[in-house]
PyMOL Python script that loads the backbone (N, CA, C, O; Angstrom):
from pymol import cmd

cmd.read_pdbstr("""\
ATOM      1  N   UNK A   1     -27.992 -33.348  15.782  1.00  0.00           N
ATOM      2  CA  UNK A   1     -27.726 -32.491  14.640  1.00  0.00           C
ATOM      3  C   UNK A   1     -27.966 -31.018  14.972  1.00  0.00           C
ATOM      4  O   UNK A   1     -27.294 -30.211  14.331  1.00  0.00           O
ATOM      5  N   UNK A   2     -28.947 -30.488  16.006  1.00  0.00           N
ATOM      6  CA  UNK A   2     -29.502 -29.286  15.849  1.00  0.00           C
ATOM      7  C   UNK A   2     -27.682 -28.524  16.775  1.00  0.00           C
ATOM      8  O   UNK A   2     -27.175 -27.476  16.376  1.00  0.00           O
ATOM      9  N   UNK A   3     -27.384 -28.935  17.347  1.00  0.00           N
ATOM     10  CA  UNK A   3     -26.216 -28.920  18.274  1.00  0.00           C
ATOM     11  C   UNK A   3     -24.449 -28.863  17.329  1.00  0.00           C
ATOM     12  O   UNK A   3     -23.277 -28.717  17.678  1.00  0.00           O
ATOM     13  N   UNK A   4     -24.920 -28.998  16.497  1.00  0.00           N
ATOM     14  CA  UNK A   4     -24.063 -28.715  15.149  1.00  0.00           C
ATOM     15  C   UNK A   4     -23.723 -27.575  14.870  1.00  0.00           C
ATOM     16  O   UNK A   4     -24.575 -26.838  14.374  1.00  0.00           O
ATOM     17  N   UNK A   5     -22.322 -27.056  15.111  1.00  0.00           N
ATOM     18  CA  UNK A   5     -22.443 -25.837  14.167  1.00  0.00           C
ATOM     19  C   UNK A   5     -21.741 -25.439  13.073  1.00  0.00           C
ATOM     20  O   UNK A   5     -20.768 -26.186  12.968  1.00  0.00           O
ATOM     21  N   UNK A   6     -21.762 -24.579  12.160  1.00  0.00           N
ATOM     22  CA  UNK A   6     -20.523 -25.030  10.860  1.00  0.00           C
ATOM     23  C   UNK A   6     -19.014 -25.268  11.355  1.00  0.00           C
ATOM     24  O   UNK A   6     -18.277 -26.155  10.925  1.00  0.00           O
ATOM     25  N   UNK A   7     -18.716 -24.410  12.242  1.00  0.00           N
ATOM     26  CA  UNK A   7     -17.146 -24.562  13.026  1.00  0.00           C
ATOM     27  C   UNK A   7     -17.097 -25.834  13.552  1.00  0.00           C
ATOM     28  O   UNK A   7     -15.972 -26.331  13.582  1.00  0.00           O
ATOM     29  N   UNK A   8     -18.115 -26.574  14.024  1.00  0.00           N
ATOM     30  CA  UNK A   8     -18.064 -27.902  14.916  1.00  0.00           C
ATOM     31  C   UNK A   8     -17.896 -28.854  13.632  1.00  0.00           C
ATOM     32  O   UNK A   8     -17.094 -29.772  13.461  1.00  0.00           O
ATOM     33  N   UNK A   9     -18.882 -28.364  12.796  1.00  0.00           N
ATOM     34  CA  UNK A   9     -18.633 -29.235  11.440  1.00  0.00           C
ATOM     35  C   UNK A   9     -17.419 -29.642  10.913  1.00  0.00           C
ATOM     36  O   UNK A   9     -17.240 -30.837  10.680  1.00  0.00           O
ATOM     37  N   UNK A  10     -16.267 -28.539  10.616  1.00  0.00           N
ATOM     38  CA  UNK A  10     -15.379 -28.215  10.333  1.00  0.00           C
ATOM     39  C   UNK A  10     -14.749 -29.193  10.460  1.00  0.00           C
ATOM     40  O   UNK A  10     -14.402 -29.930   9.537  1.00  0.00           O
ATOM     41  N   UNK A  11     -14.398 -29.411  12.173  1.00  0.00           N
ATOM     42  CA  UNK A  11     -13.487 -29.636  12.988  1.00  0.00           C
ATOM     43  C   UNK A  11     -13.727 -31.189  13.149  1.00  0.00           C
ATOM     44  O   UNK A  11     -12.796 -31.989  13.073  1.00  0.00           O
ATOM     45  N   UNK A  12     -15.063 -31.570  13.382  1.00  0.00           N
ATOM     46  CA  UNK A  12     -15.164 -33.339  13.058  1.00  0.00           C
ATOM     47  C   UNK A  12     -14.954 -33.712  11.656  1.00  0.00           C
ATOM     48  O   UNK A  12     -14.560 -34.877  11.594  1.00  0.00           O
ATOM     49  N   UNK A  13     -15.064 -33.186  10.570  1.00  0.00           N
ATOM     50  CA  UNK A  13     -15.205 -33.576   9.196  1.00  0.00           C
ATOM     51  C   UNK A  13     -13.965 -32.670   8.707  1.00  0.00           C
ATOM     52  O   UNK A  13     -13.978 -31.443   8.805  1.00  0.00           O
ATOM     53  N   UNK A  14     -13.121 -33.250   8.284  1.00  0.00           N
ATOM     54  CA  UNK A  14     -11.901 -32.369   7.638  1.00  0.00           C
ATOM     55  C   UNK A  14     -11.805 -32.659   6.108  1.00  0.00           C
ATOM     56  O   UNK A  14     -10.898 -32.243   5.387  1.00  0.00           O
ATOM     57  N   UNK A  15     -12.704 -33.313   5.765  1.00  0.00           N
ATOM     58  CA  UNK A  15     -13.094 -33.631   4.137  1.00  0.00           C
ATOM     59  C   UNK A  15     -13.957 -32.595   4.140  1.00  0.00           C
ATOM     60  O   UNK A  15     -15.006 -32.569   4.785  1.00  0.00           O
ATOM     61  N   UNK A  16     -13.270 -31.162   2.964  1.00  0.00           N
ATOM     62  CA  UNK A  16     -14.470 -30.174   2.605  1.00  0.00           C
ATOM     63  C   UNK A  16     -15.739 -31.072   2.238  1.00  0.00           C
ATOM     64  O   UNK A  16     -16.769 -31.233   2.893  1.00  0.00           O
ATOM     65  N   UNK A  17     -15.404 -31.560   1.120  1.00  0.00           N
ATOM     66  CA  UNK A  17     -16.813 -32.118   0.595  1.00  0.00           C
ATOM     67  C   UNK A  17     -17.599 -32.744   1.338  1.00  0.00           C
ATOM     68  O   UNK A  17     -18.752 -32.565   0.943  1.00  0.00           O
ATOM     69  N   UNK A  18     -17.552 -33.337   2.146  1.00  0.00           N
ATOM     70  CA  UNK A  18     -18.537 -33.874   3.591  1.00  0.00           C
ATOM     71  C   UNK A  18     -18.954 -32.693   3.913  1.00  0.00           C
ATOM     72  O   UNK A  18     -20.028 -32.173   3.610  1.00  0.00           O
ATOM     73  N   UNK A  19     -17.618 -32.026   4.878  1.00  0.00           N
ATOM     74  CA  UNK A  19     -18.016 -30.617   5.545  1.00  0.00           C
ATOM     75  C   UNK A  19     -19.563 -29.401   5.231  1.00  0.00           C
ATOM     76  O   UNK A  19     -20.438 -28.830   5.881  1.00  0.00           O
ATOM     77  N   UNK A  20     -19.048 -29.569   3.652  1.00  0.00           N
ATOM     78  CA  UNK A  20     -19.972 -28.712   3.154  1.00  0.00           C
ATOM     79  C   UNK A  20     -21.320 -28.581   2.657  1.00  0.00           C
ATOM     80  O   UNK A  20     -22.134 -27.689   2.421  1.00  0.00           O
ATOM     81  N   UNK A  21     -21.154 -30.646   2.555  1.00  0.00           N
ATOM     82  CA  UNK A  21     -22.342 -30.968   2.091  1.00  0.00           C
ATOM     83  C   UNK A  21     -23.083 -30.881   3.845  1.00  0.00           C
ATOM     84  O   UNK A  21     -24.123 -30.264   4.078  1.00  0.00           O
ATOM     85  N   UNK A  22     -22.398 -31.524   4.754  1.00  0.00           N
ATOM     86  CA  UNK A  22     -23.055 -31.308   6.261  1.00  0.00           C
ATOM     87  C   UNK A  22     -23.708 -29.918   6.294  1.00  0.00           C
ATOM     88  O   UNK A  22     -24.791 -29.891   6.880  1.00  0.00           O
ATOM     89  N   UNK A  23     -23.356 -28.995   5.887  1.00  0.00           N
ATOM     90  CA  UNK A  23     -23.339 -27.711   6.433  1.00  0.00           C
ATOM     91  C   UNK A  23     -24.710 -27.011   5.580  1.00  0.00           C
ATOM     92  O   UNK A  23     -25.499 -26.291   6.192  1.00  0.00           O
ATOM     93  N   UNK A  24     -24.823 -27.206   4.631  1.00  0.00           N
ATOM     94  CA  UNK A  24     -25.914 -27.140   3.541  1.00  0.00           C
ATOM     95  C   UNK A  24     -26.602 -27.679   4.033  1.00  0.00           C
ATOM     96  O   UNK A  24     -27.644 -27.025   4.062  1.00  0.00           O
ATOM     97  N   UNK A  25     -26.754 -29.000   4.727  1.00  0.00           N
ATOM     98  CA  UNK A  25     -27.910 -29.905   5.570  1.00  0.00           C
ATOM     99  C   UNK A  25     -28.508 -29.141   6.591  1.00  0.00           C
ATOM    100  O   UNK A  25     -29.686 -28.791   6.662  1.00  0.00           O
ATOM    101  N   UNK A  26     -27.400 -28.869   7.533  1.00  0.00           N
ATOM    102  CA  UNK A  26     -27.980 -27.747   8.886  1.00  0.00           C
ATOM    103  C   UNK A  26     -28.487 -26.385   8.473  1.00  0.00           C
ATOM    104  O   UNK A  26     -29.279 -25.719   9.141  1.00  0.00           O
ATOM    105  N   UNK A  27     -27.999 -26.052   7.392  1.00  0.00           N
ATOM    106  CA  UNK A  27     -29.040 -24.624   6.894  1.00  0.00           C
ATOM    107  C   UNK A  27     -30.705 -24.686   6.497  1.00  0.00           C
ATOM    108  O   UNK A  27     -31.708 -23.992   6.660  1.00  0.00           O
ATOM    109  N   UNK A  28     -30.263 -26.179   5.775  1.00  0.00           N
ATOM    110  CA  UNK A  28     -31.947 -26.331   5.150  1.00  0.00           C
ATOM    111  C   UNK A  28     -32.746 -26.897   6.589  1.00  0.00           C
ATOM    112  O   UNK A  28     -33.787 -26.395   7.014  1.00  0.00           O
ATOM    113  N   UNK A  29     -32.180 -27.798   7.092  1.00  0.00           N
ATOM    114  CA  UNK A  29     -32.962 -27.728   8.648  1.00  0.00           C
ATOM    115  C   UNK A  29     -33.112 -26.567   9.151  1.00  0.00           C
ATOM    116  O   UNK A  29     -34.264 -26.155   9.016  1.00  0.00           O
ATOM    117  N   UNK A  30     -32.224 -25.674   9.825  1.00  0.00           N
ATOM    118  CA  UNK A  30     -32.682 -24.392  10.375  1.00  0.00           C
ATOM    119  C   UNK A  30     -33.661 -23.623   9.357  1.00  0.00           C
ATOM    120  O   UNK A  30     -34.579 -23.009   9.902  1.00  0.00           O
ATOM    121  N   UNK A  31     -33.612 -23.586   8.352  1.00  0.00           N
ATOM    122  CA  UNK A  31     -34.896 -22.940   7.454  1.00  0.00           C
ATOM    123  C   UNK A  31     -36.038 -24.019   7.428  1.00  0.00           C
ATOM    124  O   UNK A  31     -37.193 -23.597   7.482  1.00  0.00           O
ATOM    125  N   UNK A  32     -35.901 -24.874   7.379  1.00  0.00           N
ATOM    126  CA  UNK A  32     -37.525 -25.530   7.377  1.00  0.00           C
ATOM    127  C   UNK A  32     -37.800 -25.489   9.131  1.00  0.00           C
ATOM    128  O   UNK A  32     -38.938 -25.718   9.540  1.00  0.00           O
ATOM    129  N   UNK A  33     -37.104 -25.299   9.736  1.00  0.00           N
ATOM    130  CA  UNK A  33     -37.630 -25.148  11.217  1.00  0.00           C
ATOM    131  C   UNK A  33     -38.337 -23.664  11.643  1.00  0.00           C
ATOM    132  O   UNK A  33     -39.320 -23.575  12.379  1.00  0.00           O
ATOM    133  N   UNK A  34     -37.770 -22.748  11.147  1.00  0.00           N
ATOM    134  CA  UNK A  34     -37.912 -21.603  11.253  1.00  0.00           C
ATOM    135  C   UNK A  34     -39.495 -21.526  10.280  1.00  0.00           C
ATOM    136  O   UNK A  34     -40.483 -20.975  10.766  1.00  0.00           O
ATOM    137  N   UNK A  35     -39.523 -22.228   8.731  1.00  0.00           N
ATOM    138  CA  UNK A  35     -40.731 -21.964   8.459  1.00  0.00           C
ATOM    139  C   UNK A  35     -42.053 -22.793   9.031  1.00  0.00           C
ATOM    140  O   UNK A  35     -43.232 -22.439   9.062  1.00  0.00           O
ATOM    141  N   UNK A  36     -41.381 -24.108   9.500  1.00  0.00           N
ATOM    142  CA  UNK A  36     -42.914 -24.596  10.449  1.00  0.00           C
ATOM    143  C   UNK A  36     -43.277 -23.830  11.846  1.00  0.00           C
ATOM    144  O   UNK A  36     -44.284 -23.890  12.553  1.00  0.00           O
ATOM    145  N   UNK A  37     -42.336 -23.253  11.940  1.00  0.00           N
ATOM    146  CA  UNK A  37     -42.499 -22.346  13.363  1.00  0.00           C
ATOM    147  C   UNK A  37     -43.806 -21.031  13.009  1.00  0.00           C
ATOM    148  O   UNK A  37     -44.828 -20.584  13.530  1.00  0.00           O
ATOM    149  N   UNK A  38     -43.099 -20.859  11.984  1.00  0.00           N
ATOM    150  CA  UNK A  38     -44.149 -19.824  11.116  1.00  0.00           C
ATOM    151  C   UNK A  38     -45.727 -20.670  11.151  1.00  0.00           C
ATOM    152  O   UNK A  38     -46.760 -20.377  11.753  1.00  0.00           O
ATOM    153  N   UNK A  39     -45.477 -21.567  10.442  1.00  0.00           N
ATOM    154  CA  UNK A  39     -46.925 -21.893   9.829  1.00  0.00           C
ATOM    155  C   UNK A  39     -47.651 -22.593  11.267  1.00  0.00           C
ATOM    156  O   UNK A  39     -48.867 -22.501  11.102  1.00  0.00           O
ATOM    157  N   UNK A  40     -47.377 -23.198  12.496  1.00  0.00           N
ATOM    158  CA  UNK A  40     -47.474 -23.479  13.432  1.00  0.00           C
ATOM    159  C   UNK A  40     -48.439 -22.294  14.134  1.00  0.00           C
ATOM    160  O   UNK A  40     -49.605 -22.467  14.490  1.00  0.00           O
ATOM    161  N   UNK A  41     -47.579 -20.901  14.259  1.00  0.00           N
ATOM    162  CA  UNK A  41     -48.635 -19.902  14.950  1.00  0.00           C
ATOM    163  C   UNK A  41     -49.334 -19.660  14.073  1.00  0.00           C
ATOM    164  O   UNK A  41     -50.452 -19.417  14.526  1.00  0.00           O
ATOM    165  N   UNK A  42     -49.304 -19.586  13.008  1.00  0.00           N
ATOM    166  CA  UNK A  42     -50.592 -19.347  12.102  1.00  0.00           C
ATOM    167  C   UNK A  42     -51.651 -20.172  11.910  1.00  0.00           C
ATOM    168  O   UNK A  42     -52.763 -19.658  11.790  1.00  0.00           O
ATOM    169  N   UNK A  43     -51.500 -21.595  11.845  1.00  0.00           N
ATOM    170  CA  UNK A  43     -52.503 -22.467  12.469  1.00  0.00           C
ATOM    171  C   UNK A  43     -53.565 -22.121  13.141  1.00  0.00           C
ATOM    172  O   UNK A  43     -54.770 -22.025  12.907  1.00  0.00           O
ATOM    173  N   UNK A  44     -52.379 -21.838  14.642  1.00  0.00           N
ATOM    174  CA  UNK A  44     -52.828 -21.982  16.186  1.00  0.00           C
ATOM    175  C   UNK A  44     -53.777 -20.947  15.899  1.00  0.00           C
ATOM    176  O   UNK A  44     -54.946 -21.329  15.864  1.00  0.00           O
ATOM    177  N   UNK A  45     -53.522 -19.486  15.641  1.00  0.00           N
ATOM    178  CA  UNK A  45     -54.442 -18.553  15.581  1.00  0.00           C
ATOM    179  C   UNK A  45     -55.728 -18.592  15.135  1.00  0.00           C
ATOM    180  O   UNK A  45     -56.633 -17.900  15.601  1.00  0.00           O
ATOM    181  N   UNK A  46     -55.883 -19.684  13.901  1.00  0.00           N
ATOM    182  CA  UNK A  46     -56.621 -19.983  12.912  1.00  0.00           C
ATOM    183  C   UNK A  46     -57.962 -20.835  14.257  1.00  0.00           C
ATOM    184  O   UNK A  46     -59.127 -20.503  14.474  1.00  0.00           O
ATOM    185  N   UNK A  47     -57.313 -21.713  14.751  1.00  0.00           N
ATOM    186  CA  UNK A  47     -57.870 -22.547  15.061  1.00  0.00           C
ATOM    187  C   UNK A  47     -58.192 -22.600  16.653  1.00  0.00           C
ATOM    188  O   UNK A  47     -58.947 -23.427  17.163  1.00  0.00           O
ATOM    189  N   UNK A  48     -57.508 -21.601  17.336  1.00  0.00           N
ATOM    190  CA  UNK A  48     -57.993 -21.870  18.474  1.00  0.00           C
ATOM    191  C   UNK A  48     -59.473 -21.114  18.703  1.00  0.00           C
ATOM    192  O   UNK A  48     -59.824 -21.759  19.692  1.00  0.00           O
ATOM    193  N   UNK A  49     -60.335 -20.388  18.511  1.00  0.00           N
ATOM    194  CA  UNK A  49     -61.560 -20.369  18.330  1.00  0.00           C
ATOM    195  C   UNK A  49     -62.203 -21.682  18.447  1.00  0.00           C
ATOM    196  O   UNK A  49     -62.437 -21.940  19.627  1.00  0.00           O
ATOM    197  N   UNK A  50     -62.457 -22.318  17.881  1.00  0.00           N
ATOM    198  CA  UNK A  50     -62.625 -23.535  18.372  1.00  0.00           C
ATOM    199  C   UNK A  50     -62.851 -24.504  18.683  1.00  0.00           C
ATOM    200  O   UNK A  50     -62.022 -25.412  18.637  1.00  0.00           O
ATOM    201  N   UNK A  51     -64.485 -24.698  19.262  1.00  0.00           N
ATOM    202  CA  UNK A  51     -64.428 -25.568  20.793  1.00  0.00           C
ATOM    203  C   UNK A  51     -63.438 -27.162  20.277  1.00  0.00           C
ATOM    204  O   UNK A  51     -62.707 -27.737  21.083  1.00  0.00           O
ATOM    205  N   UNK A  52     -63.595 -27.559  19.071  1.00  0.00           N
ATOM    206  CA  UNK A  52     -63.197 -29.175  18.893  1.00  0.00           C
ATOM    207  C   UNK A  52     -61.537 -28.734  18.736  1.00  0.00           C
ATOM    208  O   UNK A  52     -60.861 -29.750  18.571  1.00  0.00           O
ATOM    209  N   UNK A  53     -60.873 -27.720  18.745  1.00  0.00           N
ATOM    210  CA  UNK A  53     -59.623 -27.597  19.294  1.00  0.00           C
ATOM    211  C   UNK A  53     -59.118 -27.406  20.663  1.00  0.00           C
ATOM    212  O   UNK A  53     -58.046 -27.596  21.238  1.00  0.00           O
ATOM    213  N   UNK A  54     -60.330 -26.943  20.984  1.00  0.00           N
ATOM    214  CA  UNK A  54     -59.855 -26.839  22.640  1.00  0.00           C
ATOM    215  C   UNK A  54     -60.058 -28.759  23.556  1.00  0.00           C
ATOM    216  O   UNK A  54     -59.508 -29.435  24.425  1.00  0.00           O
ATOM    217  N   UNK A  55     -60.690 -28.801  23.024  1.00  0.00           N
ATOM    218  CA  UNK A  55     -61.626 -30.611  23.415  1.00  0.00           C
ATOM    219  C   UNK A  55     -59.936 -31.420  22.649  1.00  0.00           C
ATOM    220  O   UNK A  55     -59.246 -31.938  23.527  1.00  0.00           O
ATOM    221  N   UNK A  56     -59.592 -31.477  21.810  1.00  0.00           N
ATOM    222  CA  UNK A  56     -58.215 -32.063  21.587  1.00  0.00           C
ATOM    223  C   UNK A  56     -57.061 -31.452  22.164  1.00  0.00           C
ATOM    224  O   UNK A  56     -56.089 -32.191  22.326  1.00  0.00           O
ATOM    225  N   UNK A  57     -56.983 -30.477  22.445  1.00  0.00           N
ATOM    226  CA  UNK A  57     -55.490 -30.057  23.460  1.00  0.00           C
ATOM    227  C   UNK A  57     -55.951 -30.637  24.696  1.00  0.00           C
ATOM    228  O   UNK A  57     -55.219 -30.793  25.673  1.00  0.00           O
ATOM    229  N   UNK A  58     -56.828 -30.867  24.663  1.00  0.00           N
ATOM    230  CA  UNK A  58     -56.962 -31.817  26.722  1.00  0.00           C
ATOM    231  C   UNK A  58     -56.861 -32.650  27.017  1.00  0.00           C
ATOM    232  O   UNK A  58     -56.776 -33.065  28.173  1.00  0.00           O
ATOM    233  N   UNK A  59     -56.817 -33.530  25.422  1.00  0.00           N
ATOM    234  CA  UNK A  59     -56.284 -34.813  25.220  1.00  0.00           C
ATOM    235  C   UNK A  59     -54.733 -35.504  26.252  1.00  0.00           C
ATOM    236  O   UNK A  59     -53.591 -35.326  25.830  1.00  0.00           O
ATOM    237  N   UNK A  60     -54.991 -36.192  27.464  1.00  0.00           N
ATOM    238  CA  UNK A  60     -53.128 -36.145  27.536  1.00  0.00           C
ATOM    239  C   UNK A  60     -52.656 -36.720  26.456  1.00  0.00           C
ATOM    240  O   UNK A  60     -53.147 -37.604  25.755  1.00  0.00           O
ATOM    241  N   UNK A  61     -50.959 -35.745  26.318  1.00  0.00           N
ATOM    242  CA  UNK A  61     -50.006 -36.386  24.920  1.00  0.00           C
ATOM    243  C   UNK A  61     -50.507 -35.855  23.770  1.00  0.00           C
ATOM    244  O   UNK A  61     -49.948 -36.294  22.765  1.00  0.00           O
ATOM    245  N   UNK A  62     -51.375 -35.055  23.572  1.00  0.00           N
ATOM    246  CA  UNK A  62     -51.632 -33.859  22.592  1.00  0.00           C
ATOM    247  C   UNK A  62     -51.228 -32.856  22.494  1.00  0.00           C
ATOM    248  O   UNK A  62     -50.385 -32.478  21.680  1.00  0.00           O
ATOM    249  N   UNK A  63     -52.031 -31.943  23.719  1.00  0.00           N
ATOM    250  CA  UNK A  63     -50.994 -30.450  23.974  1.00  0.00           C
ATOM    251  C   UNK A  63     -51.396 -29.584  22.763  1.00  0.00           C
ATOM    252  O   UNK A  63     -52.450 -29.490  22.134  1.00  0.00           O
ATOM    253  N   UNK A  64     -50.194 -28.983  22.653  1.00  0.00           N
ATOM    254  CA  UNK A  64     -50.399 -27.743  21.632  1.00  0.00           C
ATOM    255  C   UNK A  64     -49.939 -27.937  20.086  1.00  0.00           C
ATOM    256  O   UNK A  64     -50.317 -27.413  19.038  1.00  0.00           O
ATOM    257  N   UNK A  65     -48.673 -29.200  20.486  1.00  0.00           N
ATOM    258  CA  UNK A  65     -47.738 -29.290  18.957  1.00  0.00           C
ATOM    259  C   UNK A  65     -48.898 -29.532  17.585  1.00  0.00           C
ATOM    260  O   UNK A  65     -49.841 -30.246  17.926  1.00  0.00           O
ATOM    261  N   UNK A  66     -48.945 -29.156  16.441  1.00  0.00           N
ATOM    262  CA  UNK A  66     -50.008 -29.165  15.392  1.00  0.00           C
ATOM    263  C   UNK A  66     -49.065 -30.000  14.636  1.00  0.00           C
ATOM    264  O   UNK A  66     -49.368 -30.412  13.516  1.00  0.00           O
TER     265      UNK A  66
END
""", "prot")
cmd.dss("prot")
cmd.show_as("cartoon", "prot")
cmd.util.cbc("prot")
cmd.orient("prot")
């Protein structure tokens, strides 16, 4: 889906009403992506101070994702 774009939309879906409802889908994804991206560094900032955040990113298969 992220690989979607409204023109690609277009062009597989030739029913507006699909089309558009698709296309309304990939906007509200790109906006809720864009706002966990947000709230993600704001977290991180919050929380890397620390030590029991640093002791879970060393976790393997943890990492950084919140």
């Amino acid at each position: 889906m992220k690989k979607l774009t409204p023109e690609l939309v277009e062009q597989l879906l030739p029913n507006q009403n699909i089309s558009l409802a698709v296309k309304s889908n990939l906007m509200v994804m790109e906006t809720l992506s864009e706002a966990i991206g947000k709230i993600e560094k704001t977290v991180e900032t919050q929380v890397r101070p620390y030590s029991e955040y640093q002791s879970l990113t060393d976790v393997s298969g943890i990492g950084t994702v919140l």
